[in-house]
VEXDO-604571 format. One record per residue: residue number from 1; residue in three letters; x, y, z of N, C-alpha, C in turn. Coordinates in steps of 0.02 Angstrom, whole numbers, plus 32768, in hexadecimal, padded with zeros to 4 digits. Example, Ala and Ser with C-alpha at 12.3 -4.5 7.8 and 13.67 -1.06 7.14 Angstrom:
VEXDO-604571
nr, rest, n.X, n.Y, n.Z, ca.X, ca.Y, ca.Z, c.X, c.Y, c.Z
1, ala, 8294, 7EE4, 8186, 8267, 7F1F, 8186, 8294, 7F5B, 8186
2, ser, 8282, 7F90, 8162, 82AC, 7FCB, 8165, 8285, 8002, 818A
This chain:
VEXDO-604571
nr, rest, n.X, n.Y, n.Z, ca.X, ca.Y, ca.Z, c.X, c.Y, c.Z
1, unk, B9FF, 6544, 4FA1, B9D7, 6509, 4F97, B9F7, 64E1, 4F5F
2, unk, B9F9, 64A0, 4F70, B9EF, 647C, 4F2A, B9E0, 644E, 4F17
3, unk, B9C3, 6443, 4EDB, B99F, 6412, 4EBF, B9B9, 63ED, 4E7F
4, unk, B997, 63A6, 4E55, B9B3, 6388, 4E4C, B96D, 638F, 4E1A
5, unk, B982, 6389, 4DCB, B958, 63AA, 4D9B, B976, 6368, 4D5F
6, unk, B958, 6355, 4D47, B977, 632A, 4CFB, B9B1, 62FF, 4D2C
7, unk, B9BB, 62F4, 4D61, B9EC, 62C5, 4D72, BA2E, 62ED, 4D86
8, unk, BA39, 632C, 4D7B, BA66, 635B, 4D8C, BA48, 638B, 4DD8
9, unk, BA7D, 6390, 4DE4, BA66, 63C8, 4E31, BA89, 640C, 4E1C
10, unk, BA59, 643C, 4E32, BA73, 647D, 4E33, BA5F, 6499, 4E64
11, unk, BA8A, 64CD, 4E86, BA70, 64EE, 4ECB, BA7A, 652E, 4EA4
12, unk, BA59, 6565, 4ED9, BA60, 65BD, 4EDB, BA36, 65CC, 4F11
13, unk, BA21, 6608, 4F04, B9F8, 6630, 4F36, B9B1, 662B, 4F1E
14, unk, B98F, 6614, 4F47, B957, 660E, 4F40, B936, 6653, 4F4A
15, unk, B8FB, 6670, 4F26, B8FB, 66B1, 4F20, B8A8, 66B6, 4F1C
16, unk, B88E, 66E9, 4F1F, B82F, 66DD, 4F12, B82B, 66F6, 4EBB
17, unk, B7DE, 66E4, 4E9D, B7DD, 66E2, 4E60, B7E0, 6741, 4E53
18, unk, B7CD, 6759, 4E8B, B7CC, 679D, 4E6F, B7FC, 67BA, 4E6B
19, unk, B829, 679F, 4E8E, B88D, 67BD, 4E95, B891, 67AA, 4E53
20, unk, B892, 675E, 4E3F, B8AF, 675F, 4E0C, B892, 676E, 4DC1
21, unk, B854, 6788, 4DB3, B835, 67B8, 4D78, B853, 67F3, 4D90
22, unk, B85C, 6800, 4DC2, B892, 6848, 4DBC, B8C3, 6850, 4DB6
23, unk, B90D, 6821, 4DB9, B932, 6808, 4DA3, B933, 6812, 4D5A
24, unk, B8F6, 67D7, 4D39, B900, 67DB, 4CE6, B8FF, 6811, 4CC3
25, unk, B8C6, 683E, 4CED, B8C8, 6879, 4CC6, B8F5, 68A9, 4CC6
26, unk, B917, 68AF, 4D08, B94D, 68E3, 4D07, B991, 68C6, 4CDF
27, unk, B9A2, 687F, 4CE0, B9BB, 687A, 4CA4, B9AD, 686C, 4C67
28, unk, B96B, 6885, 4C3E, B945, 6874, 4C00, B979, 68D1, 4BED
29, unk, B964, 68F2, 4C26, B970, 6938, 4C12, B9BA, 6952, 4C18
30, unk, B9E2, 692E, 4C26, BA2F, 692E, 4C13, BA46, 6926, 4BD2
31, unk, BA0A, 68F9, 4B92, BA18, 68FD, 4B53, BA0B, 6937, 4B3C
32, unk, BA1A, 6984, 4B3D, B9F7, 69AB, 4B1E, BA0B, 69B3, 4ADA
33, unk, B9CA, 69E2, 4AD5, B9AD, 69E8, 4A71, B9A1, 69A7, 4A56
34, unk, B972, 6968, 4A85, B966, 6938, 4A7A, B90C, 693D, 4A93
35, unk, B8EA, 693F, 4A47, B8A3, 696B, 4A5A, B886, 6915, 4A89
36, unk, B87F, 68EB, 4A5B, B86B, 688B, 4A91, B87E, 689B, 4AD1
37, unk, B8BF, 68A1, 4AE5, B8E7, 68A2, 4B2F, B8BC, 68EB, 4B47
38, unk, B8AD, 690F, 4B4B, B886, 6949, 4B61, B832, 691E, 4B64
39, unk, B81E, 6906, 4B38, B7E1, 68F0, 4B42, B7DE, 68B8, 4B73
40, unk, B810, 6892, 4B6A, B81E, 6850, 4BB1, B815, 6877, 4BF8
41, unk, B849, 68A3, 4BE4, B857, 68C5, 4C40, B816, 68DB, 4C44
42, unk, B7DF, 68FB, 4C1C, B7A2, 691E, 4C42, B770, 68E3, 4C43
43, unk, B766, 68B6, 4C2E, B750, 686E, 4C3C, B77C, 686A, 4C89
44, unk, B7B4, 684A, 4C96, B7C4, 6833, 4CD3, B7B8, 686A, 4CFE
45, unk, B7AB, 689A, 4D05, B799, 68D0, 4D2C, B75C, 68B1, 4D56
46, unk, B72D, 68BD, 4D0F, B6F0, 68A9, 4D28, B6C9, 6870, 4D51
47, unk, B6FA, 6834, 4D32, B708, 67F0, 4D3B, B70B, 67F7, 4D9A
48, unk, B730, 6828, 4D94, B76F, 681D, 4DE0, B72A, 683C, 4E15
49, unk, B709, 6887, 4DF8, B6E0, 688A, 4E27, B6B6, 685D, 4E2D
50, unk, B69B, 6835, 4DF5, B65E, 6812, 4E09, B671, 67D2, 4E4A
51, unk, B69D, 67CB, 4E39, B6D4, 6786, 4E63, B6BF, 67BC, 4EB4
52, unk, B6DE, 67E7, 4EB5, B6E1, 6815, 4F10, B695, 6827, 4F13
53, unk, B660, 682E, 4EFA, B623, 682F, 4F0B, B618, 67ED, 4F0A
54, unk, B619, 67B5, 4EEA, B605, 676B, 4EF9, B612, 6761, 4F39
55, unk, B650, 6764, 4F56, B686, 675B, 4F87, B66A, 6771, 4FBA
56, unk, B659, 67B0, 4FB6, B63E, 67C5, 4FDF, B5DB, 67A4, 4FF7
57, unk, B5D8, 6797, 4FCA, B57C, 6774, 4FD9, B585, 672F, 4FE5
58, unk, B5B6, 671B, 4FDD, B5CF, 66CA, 4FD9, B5A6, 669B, 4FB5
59, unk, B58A, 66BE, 4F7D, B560, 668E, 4F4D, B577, 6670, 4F0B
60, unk, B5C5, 667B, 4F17, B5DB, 666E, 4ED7, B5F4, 661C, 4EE8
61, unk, B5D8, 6604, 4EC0, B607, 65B6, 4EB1, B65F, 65AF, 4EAE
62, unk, B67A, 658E, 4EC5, B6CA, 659B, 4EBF, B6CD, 654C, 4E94
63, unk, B6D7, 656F, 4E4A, B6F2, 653C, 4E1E, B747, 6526, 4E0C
64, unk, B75E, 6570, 4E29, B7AD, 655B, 4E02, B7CF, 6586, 4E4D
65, unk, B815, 656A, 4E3B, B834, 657D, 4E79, B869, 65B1, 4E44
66, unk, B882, 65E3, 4E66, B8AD, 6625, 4E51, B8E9, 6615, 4E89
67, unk, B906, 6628, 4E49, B961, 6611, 4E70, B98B, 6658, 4E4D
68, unk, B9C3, 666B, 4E61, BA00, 6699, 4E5C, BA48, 6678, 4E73
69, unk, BA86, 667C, 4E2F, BAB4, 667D, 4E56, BABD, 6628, 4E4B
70, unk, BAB5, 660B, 4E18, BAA7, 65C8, 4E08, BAF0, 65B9, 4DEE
71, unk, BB17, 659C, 4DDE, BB5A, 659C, 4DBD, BB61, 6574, 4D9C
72, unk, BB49, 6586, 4D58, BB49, 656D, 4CF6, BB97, 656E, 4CDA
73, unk, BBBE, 653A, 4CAF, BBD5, 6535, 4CA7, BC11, 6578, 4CAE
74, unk, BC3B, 6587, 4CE3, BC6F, 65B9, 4D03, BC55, 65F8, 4D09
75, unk, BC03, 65F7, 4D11, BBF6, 663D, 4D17, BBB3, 6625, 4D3C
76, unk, BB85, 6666, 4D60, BB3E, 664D, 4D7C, BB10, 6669, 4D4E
77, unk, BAE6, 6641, 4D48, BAAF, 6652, 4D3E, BA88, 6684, 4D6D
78, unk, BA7B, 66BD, 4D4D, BA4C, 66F3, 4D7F, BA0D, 66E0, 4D94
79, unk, B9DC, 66D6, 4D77, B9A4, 66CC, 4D6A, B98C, 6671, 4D4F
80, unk, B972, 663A, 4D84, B95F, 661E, 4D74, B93A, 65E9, 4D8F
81, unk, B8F9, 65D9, 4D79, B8BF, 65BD, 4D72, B8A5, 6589, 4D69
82, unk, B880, 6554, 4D87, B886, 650F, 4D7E, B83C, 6511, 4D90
83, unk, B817, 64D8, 4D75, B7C2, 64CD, 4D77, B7E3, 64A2, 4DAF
84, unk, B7B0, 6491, 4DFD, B7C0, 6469, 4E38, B7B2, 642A, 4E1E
85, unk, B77B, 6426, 4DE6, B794, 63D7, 4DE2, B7B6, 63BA, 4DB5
86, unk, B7EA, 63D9, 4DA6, B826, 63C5, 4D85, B869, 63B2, 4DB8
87, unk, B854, 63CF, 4DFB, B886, 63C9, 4E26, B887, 6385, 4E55
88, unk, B8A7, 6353, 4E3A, B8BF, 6326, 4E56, B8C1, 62FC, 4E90
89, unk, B8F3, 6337, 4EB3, B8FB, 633E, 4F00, B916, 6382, 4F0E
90, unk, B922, 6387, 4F49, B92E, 63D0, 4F6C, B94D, 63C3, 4FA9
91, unk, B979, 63F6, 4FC2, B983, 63FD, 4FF7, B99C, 6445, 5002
92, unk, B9A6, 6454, 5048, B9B9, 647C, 504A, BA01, 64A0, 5050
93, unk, BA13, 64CF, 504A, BA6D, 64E2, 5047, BA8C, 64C5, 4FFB
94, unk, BAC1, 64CF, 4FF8, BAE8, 64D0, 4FC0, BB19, 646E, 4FB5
């Protein structure tokens, strides 16, 4: 997907919000002996189930769109997040 944010376009993989709180946390927990980064990852844990039980009842509001695989200055961004009405325009594909 991609969209067009502050006047710039960025595409990636569009991803659901609970993929990507699981994402953050499994890399919160790659910093180890980092006690914050241990407390993030069990926050996005939790985060992530509440997202796959929402998902699943379909009562959750969809405020922000989850992307992977975004490409930030010569490298991607893993993990990233945009409120929908910040998003511009859209389309689909790269």
């Amino acid at each position: 997907m991609t969209v067009l944010v502050g006047g710039a376009p960025f595409s990636g993989d569009l991803i659901s919000g609970a993929l990507w709180w699981e994402t953050m946390g499994q890399r919160a927990r790659g910093t180890e002996g980092d006690d914050a980064s241990e407390q993030f990852a069990a926050g996005a844990d939790s985060i992530s189930q509440l997202y796959r039980k929402a998902d699943i009842l379909k009562r959750r509001p969809v405020e922000y769109l989850h992307m992977q695989n975004v490409p930030a200055d010569n490298s991607r961004i893993v993990g990233w997040r945009i409120r929908i009405e910040e998003v511009q325009a859209w389309r689909w594909g790269r």
